[in-house]
MILUMPA-396484 format. One line per field, with one value per residue (C-alpha): residue in one letter; chain; z, x, y negated. Coordinates in nm, 3 decimals, m for minus. Layout:
r (A, ...)
c (A, ...)
w (Z, ...)
u (X, ...)
v (Y, ...)
***
This chain:
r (X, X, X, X, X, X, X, X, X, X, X, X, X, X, X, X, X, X, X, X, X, X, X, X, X, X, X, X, X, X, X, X, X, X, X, X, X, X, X, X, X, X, X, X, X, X, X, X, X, X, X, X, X, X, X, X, X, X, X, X, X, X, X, X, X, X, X, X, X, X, X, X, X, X, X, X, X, X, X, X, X, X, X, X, X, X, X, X, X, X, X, X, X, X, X, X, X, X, X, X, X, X, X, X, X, X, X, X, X, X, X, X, X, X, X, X, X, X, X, X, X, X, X, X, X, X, X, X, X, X, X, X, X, X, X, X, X, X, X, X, X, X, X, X, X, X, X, X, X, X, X, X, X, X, X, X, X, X, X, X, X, X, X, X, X, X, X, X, X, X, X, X, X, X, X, X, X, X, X, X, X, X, X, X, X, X, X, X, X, X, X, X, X, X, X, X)
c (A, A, A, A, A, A, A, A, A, A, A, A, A, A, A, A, A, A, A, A, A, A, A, A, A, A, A, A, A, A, A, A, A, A, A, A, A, A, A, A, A, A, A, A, A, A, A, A, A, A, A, A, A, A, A, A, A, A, A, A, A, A, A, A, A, A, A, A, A, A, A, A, A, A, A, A, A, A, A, A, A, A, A, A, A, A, A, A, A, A, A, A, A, A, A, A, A, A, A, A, A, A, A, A, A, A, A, A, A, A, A, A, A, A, A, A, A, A, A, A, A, A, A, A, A, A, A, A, A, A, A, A, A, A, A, A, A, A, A, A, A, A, A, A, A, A, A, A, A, A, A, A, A, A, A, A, A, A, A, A, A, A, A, A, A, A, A, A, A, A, A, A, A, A, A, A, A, A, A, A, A, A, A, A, A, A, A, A, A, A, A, A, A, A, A, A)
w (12.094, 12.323, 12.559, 12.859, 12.812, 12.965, 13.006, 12.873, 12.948, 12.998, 12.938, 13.023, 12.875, 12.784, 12.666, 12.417, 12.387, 12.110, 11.944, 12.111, 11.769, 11.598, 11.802, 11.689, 11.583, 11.761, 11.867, 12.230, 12.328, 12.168, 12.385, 12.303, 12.510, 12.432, 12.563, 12.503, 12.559, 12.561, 12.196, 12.100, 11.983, 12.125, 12.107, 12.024, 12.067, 11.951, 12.040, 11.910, 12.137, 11.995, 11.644, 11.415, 11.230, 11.185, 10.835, 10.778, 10.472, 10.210, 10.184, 10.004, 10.160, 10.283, 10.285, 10.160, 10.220, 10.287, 10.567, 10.746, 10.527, 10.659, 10.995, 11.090, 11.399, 11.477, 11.687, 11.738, 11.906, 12.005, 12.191, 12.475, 12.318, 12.081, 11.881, 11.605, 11.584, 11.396, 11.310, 11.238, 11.076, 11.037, 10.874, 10.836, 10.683, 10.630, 10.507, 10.689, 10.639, 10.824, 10.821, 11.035, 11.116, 11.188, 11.408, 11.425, 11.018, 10.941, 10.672, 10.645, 10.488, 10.447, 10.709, 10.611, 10.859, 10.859, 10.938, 10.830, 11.087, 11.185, 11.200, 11.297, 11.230, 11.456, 11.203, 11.158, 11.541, 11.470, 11.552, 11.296, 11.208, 11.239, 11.528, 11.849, 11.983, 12.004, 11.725, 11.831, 11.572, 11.679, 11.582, 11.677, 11.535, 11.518, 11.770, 11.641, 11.289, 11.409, 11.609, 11.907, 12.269, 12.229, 12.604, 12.475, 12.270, 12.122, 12.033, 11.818, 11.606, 11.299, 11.302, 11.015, 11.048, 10.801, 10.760, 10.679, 11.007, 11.141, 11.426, 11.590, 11.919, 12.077, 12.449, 12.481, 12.230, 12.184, 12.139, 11.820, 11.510, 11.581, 11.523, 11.623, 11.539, 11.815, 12.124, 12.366, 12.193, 12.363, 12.665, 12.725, 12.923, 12.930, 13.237, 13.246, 13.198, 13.026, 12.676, 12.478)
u (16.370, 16.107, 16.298, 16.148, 16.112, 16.070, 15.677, 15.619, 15.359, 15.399, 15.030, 15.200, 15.382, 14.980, 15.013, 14.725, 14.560, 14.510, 14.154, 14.013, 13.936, 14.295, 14.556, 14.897, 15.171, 15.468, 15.403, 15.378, 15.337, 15.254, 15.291, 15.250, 15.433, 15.257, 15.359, 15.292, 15.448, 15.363, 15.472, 15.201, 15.344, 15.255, 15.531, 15.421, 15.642, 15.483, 15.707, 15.640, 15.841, 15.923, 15.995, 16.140, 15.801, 15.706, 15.656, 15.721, 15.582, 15.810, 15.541, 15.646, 15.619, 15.226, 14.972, 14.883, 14.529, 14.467, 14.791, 14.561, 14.590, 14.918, 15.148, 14.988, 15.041, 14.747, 14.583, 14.224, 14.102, 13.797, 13.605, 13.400, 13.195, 13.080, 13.121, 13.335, 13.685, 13.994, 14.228, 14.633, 14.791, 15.137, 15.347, 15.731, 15.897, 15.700, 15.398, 15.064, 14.749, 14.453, 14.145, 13.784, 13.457, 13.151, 13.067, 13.108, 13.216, 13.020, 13.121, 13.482, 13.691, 14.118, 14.228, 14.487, 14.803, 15.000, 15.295, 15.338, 15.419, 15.746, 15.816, 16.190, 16.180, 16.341, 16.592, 16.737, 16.794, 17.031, 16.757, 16.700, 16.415, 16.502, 16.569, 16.368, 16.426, 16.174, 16.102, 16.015, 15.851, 15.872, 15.601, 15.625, 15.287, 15.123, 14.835, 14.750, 14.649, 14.297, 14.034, 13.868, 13.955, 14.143, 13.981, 13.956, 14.189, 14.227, 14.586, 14.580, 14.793, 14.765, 15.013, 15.107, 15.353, 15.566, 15.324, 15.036, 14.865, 14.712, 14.665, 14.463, 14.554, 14.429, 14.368, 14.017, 13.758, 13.402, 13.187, 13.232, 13.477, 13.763, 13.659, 13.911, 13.657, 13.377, 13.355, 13.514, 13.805, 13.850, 13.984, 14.257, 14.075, 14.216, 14.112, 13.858, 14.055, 14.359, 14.421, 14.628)
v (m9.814, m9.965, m10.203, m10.390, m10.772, m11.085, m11.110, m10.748, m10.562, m10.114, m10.017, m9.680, m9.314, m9.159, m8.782, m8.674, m8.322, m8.133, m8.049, m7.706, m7.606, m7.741, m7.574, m7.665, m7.370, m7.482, m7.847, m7.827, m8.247, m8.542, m8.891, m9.218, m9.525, m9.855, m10.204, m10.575, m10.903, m11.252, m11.313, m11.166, m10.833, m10.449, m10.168, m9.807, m9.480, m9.159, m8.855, m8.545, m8.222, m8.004, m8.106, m7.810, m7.723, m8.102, m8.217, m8.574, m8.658, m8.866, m9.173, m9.544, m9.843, m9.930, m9.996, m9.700, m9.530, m9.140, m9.142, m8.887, m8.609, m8.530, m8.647, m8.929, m9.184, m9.404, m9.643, m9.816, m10.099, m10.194, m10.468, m10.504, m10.754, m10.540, m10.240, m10.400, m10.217, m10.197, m9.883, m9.849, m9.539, m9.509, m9.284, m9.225, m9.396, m9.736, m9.613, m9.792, m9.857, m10.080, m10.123, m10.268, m10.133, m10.341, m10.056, m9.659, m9.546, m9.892, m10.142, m10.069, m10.310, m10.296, m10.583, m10.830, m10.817, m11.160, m10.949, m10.573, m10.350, m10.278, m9.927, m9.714, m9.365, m9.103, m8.972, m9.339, m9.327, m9.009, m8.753, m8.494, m8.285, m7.893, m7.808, m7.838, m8.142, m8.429, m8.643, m9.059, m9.292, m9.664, m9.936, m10.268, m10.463, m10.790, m10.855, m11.166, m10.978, m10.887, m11.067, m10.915, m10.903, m10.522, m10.412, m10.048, m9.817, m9.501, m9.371, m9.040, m8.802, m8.575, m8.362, m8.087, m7.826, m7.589, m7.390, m7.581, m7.598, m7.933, m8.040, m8.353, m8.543, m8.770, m8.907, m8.755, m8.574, m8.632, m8.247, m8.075, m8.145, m8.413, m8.723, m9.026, m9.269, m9.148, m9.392, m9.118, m9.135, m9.510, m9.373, m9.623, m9.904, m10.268, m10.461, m10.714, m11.047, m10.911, m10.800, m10.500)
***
């Protein structure tokens, strides 16, 4: 679990919508906790309420590319400096995947963690999947691993259920089809002087 720290950082509990045009079957909430601390590391919790119809795919260790195509937790960050950014998926159990743009869908390229995410799935926390309680998914990550100063971020979902149905969060959604990449979708703000 996320636990406050000396010199942490609570960037705050942020709950994401769902596409207009995705609705969700029986997921009702998806929020994501994010924190950082002076050793250079940021904590994520994604919880998913409720949790009976989520499907958790059965993924190997990452990095691993296509994450997306089923439940997916992710993150982006971006700079104010420029329009370079980098994106994090994660997936139950350890599967992950990252990768940088030059700019929007430009140039992308796998990036090279030092460190591989650290990731703690609900159901090793003694929730289960099944019945309709929430489901958390814990990553603890690296900040150090990409350049930039990360002043703006975008923390999004895919989430697929029993029956096939998909469904995309995030904090905010550009016009038309989802699209986690689009600049909207940076709605988390860090302030000027500070960093994620």
């Amino acid at each position: 679990m996320l636990r406050q720290a000396q010199h942490e950082r609570f960037w705050g509990e942020h709950t994401l919508s769902q596409h207009a045009d995705t609705p969700a079957k029986s997921v009702r909430s998806v929020t994501v906790d994010i924190r950082s601390s002076s050793r250079h590391s940021i904590g994520l919790r994604y919880r998913v309420t409720p949790a009976h119809d989520l499907v958790l795919p059965a993924w190997g260790a990452g990095p691993i590319d296509g994450l997306w195509r089923g439940t997916c937790f992710e993150m982006f960050v971006g700079s104010s400096s420029g329009p370079e950014y980098v994106e994090f998926n994660f997936a139950p159990y350890s599967g992950w995947a990252a990768y940088a743009f030059t700019a929007y869908r430009s140039e992308m390229r796998e990036l090279q963690l030092d460190r591989p995410p650290h990731m703690v799935d609900g159901r090793d926390e003694g929730q289960a999947v099944g019945y309709p309680a929430a489901y958390d998914f814990w990553v603890y990550l690296d900040r150090d691993s990409w350049p930039g100063d990360h002043s703006a971020v975008a923390l999004t979902t895919v989430i697929e259920e029993t029956d096939g149905t998909k469904s995309y969060w995030s904090l905010a959604h550009p016009p038309g089809a989802p699209d986690f990449h689009h600049p909207d979708c940076f709605a988390l703000h860090i302030p000027a002087g500070e960093s994620l």
